[in-house]
SEGU-228590 format. One record per residue (C-alpha): residue number from 1; x negated, y negated, z negated; residue in three letters; chain. Coordinates in pm, 1 decimal. Each point is the difference from the previous one (the first is absolute). Last residue first. Layout:
SEGU-228590
+-----+----------+----------+----------+------+-----+
: seq :        u :        v :        w : type : mol :
+-----+----------+----------+----------+------+-----+
: NUM :        X :        Y :        Z :  ALA :   A :
...
+-----+----------+----------+----------+------+-----+
END
This chain:
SEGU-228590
+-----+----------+----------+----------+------+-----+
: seq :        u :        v :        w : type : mol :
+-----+----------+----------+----------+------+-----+
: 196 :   1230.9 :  -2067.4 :   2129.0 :  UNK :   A :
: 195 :    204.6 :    261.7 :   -165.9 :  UNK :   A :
: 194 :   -112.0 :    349.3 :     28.1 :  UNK :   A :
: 193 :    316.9 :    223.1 :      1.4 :  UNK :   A :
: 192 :    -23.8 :    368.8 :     19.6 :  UNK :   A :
: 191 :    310.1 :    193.4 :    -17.9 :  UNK :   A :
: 190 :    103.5 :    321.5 :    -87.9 :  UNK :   A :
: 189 :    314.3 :    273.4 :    186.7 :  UNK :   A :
: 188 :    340.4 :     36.6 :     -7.9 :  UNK :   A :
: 187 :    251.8 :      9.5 :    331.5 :  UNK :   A :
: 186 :    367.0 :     46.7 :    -47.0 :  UNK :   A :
: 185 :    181.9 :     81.0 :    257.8 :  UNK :   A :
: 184 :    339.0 :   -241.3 :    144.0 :  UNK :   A :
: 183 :    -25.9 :    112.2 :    336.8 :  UNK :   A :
: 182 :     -7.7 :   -332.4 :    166.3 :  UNK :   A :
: 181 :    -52.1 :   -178.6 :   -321.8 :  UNK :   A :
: 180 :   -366.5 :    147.4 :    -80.8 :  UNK :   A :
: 179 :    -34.9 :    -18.6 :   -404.0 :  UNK :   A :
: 178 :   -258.8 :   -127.1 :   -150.2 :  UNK :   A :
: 177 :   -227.3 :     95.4 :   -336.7 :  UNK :   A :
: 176 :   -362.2 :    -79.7 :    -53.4 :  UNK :   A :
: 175 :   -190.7 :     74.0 :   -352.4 :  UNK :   A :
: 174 :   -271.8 :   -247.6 :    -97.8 :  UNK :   A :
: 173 :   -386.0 :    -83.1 :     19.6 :  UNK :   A :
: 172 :   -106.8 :   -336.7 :     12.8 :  UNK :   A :
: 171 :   -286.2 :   -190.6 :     97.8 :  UNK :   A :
: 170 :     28.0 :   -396.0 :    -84.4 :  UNK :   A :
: 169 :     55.2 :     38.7 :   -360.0 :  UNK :   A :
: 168 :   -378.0 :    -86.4 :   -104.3 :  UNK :   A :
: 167 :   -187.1 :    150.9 :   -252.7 :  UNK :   A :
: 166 :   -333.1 :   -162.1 :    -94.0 :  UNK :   A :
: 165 :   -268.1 :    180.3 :    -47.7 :  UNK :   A :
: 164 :   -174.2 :     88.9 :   -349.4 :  UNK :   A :
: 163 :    244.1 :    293.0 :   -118.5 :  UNK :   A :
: 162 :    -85.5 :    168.1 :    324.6 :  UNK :   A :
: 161 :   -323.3 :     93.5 :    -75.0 :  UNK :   A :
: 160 :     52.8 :     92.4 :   -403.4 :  UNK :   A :
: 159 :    276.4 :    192.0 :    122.8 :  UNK :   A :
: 158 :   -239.0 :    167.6 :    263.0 :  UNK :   A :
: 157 :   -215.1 :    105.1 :   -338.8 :  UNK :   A :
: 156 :    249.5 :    100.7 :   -207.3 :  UNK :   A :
: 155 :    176.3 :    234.2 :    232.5 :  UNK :   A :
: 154 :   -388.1 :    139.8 :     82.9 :  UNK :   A :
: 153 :    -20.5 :     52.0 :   -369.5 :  UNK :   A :
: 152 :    332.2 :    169.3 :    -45.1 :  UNK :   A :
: 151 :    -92.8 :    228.3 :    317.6 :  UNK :   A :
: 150 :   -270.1 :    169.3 :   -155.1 :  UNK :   A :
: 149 :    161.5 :     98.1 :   -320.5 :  UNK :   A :
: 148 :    296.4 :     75.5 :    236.9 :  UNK :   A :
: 147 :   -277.7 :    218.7 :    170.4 :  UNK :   A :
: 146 :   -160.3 :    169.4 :   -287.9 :  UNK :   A :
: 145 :    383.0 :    118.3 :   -113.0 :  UNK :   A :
: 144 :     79.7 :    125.0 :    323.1 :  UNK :   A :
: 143 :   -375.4 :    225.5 :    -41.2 :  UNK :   A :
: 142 :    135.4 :    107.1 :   -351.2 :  UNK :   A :
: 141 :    293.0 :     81.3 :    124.2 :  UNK :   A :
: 140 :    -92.8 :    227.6 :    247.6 :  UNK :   A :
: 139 :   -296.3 :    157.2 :   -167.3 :  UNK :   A :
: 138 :    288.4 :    127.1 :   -311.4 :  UNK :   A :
: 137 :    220.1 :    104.1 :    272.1 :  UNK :   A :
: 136 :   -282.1 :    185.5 :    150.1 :  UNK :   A :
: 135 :    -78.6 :    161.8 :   -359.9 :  UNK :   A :
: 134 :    378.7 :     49.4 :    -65.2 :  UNK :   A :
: 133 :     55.6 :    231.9 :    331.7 :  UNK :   A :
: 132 :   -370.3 :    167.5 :    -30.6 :  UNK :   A :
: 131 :    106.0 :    114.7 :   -371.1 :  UNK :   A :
: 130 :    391.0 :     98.9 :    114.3 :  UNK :   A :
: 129 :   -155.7 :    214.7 :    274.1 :  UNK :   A :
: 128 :   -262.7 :    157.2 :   -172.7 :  UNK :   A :
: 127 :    338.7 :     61.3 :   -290.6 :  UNK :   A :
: 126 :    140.6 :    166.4 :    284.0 :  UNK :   A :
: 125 :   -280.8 :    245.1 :     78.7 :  UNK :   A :
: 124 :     21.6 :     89.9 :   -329.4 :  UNK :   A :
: 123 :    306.0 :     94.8 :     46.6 :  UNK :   A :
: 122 :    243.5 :   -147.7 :   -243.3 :  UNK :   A :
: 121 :    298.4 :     42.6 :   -261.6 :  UNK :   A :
: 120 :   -157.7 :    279.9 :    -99.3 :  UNK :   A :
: 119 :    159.8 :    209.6 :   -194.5 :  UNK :   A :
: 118 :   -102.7 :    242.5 :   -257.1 :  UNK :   A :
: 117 :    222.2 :    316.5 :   -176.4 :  UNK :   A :
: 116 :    -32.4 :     -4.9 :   -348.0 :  UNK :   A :
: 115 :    338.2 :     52.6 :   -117.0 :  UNK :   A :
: 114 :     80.2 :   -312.1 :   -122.4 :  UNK :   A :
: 113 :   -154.4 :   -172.6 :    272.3 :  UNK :   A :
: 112 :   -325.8 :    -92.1 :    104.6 :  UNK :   A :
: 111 :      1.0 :   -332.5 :    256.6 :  UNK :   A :
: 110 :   -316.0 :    -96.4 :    170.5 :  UNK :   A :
: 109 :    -12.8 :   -341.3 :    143.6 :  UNK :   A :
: 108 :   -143.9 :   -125.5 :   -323.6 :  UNK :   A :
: 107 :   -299.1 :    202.4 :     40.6 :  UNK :   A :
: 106 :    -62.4 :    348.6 :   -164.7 :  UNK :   A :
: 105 :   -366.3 :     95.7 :     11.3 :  UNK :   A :
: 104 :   -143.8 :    235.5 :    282.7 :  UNK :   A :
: 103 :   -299.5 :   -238.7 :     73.5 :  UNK :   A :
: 102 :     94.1 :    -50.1 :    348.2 :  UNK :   A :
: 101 :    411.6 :   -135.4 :   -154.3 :  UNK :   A :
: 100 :   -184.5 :   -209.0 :   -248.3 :  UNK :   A :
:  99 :   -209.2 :   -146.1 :    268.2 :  UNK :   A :
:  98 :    310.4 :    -44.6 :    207.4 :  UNK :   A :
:  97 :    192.7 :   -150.3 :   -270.4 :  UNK :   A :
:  96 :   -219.5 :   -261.8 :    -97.4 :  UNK :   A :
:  95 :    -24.5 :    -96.4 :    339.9 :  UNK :   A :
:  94 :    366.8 :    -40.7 :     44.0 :  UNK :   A :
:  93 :    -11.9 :   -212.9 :   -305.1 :  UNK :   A :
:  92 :   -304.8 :   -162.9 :     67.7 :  UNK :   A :
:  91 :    179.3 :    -92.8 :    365.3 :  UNK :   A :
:  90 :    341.5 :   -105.1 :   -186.9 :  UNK :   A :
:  89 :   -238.6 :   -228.9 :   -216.8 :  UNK :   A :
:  88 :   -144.2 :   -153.8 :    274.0 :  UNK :   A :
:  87 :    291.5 :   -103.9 :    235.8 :  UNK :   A :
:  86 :    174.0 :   -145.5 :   -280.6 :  UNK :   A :
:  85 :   -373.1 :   -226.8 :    -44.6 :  UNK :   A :
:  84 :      8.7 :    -71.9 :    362.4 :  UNK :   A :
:  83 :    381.8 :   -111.8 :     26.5 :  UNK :   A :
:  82 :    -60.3 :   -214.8 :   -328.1 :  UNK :   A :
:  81 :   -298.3 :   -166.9 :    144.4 :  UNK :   A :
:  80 :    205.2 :    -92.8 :    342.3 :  UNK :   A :
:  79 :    288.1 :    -77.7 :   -213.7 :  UNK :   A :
:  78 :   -203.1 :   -257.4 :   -180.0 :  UNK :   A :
:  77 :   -202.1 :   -146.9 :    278.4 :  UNK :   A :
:  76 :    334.9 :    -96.2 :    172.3 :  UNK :   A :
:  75 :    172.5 :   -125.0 :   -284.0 :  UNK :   A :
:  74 :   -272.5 :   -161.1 :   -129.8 :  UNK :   A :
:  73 :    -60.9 :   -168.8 :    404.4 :  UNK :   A :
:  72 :    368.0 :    -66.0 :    -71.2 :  UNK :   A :
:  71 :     18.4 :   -130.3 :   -333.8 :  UNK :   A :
:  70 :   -243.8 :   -334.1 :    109.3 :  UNK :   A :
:  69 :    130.8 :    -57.0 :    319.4 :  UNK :   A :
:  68 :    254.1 :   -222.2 :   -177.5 :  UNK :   A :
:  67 :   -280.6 :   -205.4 :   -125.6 :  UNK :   A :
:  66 :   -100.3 :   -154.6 :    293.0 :  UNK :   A :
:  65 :   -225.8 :   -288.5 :   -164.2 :  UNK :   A :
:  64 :   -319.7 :    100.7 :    247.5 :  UNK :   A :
:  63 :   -198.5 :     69.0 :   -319.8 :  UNK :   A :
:  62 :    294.1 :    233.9 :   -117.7 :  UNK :   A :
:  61 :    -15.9 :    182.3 :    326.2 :  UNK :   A :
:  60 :   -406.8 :     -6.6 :      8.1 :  UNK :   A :
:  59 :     72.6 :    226.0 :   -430.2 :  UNK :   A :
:  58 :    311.0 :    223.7 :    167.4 :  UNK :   A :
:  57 :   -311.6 :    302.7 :     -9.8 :  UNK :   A :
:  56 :   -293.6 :   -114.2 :   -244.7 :  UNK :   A :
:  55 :   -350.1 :    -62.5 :    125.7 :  UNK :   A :
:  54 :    119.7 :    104.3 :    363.7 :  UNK :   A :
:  53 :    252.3 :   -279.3 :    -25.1 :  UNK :   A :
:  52 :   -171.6 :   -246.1 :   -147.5 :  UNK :   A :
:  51 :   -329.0 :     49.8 :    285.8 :  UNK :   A :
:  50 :    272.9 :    -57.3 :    269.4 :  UNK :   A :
:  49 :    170.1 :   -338.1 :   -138.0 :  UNK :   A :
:  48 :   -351.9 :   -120.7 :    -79.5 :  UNK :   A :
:  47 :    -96.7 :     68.5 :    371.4 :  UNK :   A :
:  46 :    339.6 :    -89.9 :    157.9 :  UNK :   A :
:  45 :    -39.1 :   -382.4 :   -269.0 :  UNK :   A :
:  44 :   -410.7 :    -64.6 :    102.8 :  UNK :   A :
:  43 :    111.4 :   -213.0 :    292.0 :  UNK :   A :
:  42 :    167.3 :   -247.9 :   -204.3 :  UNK :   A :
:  41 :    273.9 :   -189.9 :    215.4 :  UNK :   A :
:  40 :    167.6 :   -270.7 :   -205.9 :  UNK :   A :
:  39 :   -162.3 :   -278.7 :     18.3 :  UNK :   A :
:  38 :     -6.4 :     90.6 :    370.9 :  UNK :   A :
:  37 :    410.2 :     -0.1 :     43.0 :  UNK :   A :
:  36 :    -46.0 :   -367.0 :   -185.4 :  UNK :   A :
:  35 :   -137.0 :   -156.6 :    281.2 :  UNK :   A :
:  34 :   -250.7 :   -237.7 :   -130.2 :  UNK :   A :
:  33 :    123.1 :   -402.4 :     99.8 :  UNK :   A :
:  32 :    130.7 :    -53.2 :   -398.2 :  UNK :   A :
:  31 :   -321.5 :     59.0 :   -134.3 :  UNK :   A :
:  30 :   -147.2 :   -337.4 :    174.7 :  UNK :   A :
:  29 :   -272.0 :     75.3 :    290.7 :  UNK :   A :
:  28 :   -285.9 :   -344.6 :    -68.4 :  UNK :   A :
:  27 :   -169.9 :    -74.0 :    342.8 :  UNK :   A :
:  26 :   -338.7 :     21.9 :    -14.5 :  UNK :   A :
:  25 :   -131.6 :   -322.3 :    -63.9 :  UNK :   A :
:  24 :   -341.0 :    -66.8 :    287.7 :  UNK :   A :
:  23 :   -311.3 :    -20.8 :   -167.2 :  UNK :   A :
:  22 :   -139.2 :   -368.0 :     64.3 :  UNK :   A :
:  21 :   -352.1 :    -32.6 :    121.7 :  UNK :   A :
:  20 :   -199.9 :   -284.5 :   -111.0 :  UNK :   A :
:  19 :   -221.6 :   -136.0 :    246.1 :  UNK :   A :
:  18 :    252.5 :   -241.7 :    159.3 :  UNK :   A :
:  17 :     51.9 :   -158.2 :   -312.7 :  UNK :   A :
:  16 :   -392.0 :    -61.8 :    -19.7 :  UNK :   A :
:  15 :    -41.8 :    -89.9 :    373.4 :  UNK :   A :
:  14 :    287.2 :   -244.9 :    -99.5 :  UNK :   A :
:  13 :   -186.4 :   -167.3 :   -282.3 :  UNK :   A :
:  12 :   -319.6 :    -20.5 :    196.9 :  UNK :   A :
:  11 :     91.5 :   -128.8 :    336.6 :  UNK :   A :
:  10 :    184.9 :   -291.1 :   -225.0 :  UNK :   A :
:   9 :   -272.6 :    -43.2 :   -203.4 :  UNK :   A :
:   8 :   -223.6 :    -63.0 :    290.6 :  UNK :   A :
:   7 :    274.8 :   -186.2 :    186.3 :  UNK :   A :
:   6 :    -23.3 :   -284.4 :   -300.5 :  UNK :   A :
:   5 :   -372.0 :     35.0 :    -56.4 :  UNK :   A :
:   4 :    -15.9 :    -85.9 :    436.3 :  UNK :   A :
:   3 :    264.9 :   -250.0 :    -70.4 :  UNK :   A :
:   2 :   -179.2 :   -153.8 :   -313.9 :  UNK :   A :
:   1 :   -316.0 :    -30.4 :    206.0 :  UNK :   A :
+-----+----------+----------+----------+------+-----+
END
């Protein structure tokens, strides 16, 4: 009787361990096994980049820490305003002169001398000419002006991109210069070198 209590207990004690289920330990990553190249990555940085620049021009350049590209995209904006407003006033003023010129009053292109005698220094159909001239010119640069305002927020956007791969020195790009000893000419041209 003990042996059958004895192998009773026995049964019972290991059908209870066996009943217990174990979770298995997931395996514990340490911080120092994370590639740091995607620590680094934020996907959200060409977006944010973009939506700075169109906010405020040069603004996605700053946010991408470049800058140097700052005074050119003010540069470039600038001028193009400056061109369109120059543009502007020499069409009101040709404008100006026309209608004053239709409604028989002396424009600014008129010159009255001493004597009394008028000249014109133009036609009217020049001063059409000079209005259509400084209103295209006007269009022009306003429309180049649009598009570096467009193409500053693309630049900052495909910085943003490439500012979150690494660079590697393998491809390069460089100028190529031998000369041919039989006939001693010189030949020049680029090379591309990808290193394995």
């Amino acid at each position: 009787m003990p042996n059958k209590f004895l192998l009773l207990s026995f049964l019972f004690l290991y059908s209870l361990s066996y009943a217990q289920e174990t979770e298995p330990v997931a395996p514990k990553i340490e911080a120092e096994e994370i590639d740091e190249a995607f620590k680094e990555y934020e996907p959200l940085k060409p977006a944010r980049a973009a939506f700075y620049s169109a906010i405020l021009p040069g603004l996605g350049q700053a946010y991408n820490k470049d800058y140097w590209k700052m005074p050119l995209v003010y540069g470039a904006i600038g001028t193009g305003v400056g061109i369109a407003v120059y543009n502007h006033d020499l069409f009101q003023k040709y404008r100006t002169a026309y209608k004053d010129r239709i409604a028989g009053r002396i424009d600014e292109f008129t010159i009255i001398a001493d004597d009394g005698s008028i000249t014109q220094t133009f036609t009217e159909d020049q001063l059409i000419r000079a209005q259509d001239f400084y209103r295209r010119n006007k269009e022009l640069s306003i429309l180049i002006t649009a598009g570096i305002y467009v193409l500053q927020i693309i630049e900052a956007n495909v910085d943003a991109h490439l500012s979150q791969y690494e660079v590697e020195d393998r491809l390069s790009f460089s100028p190529f210069m031998e000369r041919n000893t039989f006939d001693y000419n010189n030949t020049f041209g680029m090379r591309l070198t990808y290193t394995f």
